[in-house]
C-alpha positions in Angstrom: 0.0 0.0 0.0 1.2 3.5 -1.0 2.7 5.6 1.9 1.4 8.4 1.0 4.4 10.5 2.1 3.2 14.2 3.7 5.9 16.5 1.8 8.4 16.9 -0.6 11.5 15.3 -0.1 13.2 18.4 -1.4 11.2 21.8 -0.6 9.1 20.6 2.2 6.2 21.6 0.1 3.2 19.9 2.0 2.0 17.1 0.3 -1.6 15.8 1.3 -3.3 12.9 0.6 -5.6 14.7 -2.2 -2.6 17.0 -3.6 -2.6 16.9 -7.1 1.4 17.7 -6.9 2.7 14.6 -5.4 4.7 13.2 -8.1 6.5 9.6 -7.1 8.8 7.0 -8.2 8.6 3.4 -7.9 10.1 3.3 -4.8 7.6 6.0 -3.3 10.3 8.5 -3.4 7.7 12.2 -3.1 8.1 15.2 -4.6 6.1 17.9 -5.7 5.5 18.9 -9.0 7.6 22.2 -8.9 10.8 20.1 -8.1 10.2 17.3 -10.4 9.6 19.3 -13.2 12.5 21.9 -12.7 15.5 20.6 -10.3 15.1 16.9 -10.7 14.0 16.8 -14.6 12.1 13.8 -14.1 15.0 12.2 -12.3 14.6 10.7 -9.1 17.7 11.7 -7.1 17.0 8.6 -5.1 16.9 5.6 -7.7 17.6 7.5 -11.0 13.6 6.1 -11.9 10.9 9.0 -13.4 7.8 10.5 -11.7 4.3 9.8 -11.7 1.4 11.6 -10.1 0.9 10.1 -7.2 -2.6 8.4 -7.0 -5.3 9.9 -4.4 -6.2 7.5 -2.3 -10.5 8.0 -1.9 -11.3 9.9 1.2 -15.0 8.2 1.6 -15.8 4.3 1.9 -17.1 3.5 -1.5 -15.9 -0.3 -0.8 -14.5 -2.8 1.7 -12.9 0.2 4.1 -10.6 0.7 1.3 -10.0 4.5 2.2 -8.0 7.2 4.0 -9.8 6.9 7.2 -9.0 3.3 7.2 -5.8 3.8 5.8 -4.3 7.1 6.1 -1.4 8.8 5.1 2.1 8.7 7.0 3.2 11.4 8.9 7.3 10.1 8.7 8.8 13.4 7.5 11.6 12.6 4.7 12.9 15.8 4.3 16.2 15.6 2.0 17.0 18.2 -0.1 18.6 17.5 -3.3 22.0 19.0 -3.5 21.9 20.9 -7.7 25.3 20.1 -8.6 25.4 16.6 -7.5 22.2 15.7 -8.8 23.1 17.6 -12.4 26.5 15.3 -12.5 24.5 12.4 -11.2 21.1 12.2 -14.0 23.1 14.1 -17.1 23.9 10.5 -18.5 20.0 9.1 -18.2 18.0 11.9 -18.1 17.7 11.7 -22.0 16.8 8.3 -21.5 12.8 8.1 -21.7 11.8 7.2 -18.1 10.2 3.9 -18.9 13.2 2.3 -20.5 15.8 3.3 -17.6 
């Protein structure tokens, strides 16, 4: 089950549940949209995967108590900002690599 992580592992931007900015990799690595998009370019710093918007998990019990109340969202803080220069040196081989064949 996702984590649903509460910020961004870089900015601390708050990251609900419903925010339509959490972006994550395959390893549930957060970030918001801003730092995906600009720092990172689709990079995760983390595992060298790409982004996806992170899915909102429902807020009301449409089924089987498969819903936030039942199963909500961490509140582990994984704040770790992304140092530029490393990460530039670290994605400038696979970032022009389509994310889905890295």
């Amino acid at each position: 089950m996702l984590e649903l992580r509460p910020t961004c592992e870089h900015c601390n931007k708050p990251l609900p549940p419903d925010s339509l900015e959490a972006r994550i990799c395959s390893y549930e690595c957060t970030f918001c949209a801003h730092c995906v998009d600009g720092l990172l370019g689709n990079v995760c710093p983390n595992c060298g995967g790409g982004f996806e918007p992170r899915p909102i998990r429902p807020a009301r019990n449409w089924k089987n108590n498969n819903f936030l109340g039942n199963d909500p969202e961490s509140t582990k803080l994984k704040h770790r900002p992304v140092d530029p220069d490393v990460h530039a040196q670290f994605s400038a081989a696979i970032k022009k690599i389509a994310a889905d064949r890295r």
